[in-house]
N, C-alpha and C positions, 0 to 999 in steps of 0.2 A: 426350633421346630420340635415338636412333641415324636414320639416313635411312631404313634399310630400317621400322623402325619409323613413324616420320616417312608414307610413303607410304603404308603399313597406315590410319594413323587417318585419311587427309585422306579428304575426303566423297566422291572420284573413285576410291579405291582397286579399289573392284568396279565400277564402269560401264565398259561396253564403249560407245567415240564412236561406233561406228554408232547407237547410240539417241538421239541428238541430231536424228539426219538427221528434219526435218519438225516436231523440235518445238514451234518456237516458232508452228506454223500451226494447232494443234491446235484442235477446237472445245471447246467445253462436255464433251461423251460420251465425248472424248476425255480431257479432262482428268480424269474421273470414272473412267476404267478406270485413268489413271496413277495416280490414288489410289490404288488397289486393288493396284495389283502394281509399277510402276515402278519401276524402282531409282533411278532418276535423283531422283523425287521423295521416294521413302523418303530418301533417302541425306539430303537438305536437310531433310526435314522431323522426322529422328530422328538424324540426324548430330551428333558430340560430340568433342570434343578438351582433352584437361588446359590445355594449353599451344600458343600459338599458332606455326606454321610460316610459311616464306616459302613457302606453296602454290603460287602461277604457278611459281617453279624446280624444287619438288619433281613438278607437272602434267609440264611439261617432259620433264625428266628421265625420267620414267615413260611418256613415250609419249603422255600424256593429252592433251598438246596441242601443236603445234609450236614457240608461241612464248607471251610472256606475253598479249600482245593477246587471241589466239585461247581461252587460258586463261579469260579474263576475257567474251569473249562465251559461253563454254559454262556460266559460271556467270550469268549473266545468262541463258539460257535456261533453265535448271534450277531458278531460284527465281521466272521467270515462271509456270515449269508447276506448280511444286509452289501459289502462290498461287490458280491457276486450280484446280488441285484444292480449295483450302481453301475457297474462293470455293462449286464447287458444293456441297460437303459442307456447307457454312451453309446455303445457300438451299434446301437439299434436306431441311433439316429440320424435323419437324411445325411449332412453331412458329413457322417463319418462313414456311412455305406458310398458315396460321394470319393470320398477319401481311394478307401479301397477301390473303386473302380478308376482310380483315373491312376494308379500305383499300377493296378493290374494291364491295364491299356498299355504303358509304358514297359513295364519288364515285358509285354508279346514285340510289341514294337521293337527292342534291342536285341530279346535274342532271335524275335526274324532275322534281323538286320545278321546279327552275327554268323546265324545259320547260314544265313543266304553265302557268306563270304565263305565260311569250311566250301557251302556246295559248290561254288564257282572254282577256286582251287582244286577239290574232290575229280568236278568234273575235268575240268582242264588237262588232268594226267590222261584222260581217255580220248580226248577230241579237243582240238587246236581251238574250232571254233564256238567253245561254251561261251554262253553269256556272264553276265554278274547281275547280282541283283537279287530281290524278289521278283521281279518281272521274267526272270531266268527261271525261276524256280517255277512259275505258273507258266512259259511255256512247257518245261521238263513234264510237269504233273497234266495238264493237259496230253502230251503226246502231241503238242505241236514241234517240237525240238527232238532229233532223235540222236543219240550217241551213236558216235561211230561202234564204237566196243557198247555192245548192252552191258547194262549195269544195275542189276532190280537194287539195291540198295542205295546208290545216290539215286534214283526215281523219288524210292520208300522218303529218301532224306527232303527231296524237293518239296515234297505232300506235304509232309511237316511243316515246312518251312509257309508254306499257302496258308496250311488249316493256323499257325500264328499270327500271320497277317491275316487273315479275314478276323481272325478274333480280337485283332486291334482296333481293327475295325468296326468293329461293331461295335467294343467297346468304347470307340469315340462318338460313335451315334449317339449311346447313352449318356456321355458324360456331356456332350453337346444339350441333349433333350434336358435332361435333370436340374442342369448348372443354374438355367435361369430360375425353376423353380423354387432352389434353395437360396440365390443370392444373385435377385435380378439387378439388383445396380452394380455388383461388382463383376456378375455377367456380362451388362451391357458396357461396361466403360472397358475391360479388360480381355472381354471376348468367352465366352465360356470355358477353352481349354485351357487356358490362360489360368483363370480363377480360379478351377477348379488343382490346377498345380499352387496356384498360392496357399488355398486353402490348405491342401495335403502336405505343400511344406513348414506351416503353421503352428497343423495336427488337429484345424476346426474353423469353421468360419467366428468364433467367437473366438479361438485364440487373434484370428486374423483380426477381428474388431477390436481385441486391445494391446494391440499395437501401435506403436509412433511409424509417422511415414517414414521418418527415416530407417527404422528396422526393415519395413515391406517394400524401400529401396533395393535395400542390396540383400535379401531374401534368396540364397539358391548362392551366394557369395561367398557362403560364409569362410573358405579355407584363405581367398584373397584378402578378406575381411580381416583373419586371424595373422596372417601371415605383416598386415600393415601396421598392426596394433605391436607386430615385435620388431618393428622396422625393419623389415626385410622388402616391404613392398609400398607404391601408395595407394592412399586410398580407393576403394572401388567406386566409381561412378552409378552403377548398376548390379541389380543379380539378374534372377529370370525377367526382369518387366523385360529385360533388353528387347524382349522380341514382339515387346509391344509398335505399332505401327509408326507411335508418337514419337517413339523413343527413338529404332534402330532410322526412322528417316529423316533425322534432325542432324546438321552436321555433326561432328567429332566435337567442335571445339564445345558447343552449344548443348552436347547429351545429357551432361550432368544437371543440367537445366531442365531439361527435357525428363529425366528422370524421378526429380522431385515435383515436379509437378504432378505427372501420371503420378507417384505413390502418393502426396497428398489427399489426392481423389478417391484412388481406390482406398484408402484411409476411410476416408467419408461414408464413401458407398458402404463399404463392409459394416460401420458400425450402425447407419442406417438398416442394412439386411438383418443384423442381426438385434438389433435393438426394438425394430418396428415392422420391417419389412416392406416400408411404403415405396411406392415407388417414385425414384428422383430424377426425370429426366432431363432437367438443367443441369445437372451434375455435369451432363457428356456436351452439352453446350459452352461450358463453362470451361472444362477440361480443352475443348476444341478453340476455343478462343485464346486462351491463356498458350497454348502450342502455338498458332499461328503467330501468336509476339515474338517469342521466343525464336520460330524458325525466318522472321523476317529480320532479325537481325545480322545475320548470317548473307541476306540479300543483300542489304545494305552496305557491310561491311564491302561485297564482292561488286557492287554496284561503286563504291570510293575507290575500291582497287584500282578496277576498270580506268576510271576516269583520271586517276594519278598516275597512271600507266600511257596516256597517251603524248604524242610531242606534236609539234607543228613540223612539215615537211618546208 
């Protein structure tokens, strides 16, 4: 390859150095428009060479940069910004905003739960007969519950505890309304909060797509999982599917059965949502059929029971 050639391919050939000036200060917004049009980040982020050059001399040489040093900070800013673009273009995407809301849903959810238990102890020192609960907490904030001894701060404490539940709340509205949109068959086979926790324990619905069922088995397992591997424990049957329908209402002996099957699917379903997005509604036919073998053996088995259990009188 010739120099003049040489210059052509290197990833600074069309960037003019005024575009440098500010950039390593950029915010977020910023980084999301250099996505969009930047040369600087195009150049790094679709930039390509047969054969590698001594670029700082060819930089040089071309005016691109004074010396190699200088060289070398202008490419240290230009793969900071193209990262900060890639950075927002992830986190800006349904299911990573998905992510975060179904994260967010759950930490309201626990520390209601846990608030709720300080107020019911709290309360209890002042009046025999507090409740427990969140539901304790919304009679207190309502003023249908009155303490014997007033107490504006466990009140204050109960409000709290309400305004986190309802934002759990509402926060499952959303991840209910969303989930199908971003991952209708792993929606419909897994139930939307369901999938939307698989996804988030993942880190994406396309982590969830390349995965083995067996991984998206015991998903949410992992310390049981760790603990089996050092023999301290056996293996896990399950992680979160547990609380799939399929799962927790198929006998004990039969779950782990019951287990791989449901993760086979949602296998299927995810790599479909995320591959194609079409919809598969045999999947839940198929999924429901292949259950029904499984939990009829458990009949049977209690059906031979039965009948080798009885004697003539």
């Amino acid at each position: 390859m010739t120099d003049s050639a040489a210059r052509t391919a290197g990833w600074f050939a069309d960037i003019d150095p005024d575009e440098f000036d500010g950039l390593d200060d950029r915010d977020a917004g910023d980084a999301r428009d250099a996505r969009d049009g930047s040369t600087v980040v195009t150049a790094i982020r679709e930039g390509q060479t047969e054969t590698p050059q001594d670029w700082p001399a060819l930089a040089v040489d071309d005016e691109f940069a004074d010396d190699e040093a200088a060289y070398y900070d202008r490419l240290h800013d230009a793969t900071m910004a193209a990262t900060r673009a890639a950075v927002t273009e992830r986190e800006a995407a349904d299911d990573r905003q998905l992510v975060h809301a179904v994260r967010a849903m759950d930490d309201c959810e626990r520390t209601a739960n846990e608030l709720a238990e300080r107020l019911a102890e709290w309360a209890g020192t002042v009046d025999p007969d507090a409740g427990t609960g969140v539901s304790f907490a919304r009679e207190l904030a309502r003023g249908d519950h009155e303490l014997e001894s007033e107490s504006e701060p466990i009140t204050s404490l109960a409000e709290r505890v309400v305004d986190l539940a309802d934002e759990a709340a509402e926060l499952r509205e959303f991840v209910e309304r969303q989930t199908p949109t971003i991952a209708p068959n792993l929606a419909a086979l897994a139930g939307p909060v369901l999938a939307a926790r698989l996804i988030s324990l993942a880190g994406g619905l396309e982590d969830v797509a390349k995965k083995p069922s067996g991984t998206i088995q015991v998903l949410g397992a992992e310390d049981a999982l760790f603990a089996h591997l050092r023999g301290h424990a056996p293996s896990p049957k399950h992680g979160l599917i547990y609380v799939h329908d399929a799962v927790r209402g198929t006998h004990p002996d039969e779950r782990g059965s019951a287990a791989r099957a449901v993760a086979g699917k949602l296998s299927i379903a995810a790599r479909v949502d995320h591959y194609s997005g079409e919809r598969k509604p045999e999947l839940e036919a198929e999924l429901a059929e292949r259950i029904e073998t499984i939990q009829a053996r458990t009949a049977e088995d209690d059906d031979r029971g039965d009948s080798g259990g009885e004697t003539d009188e």
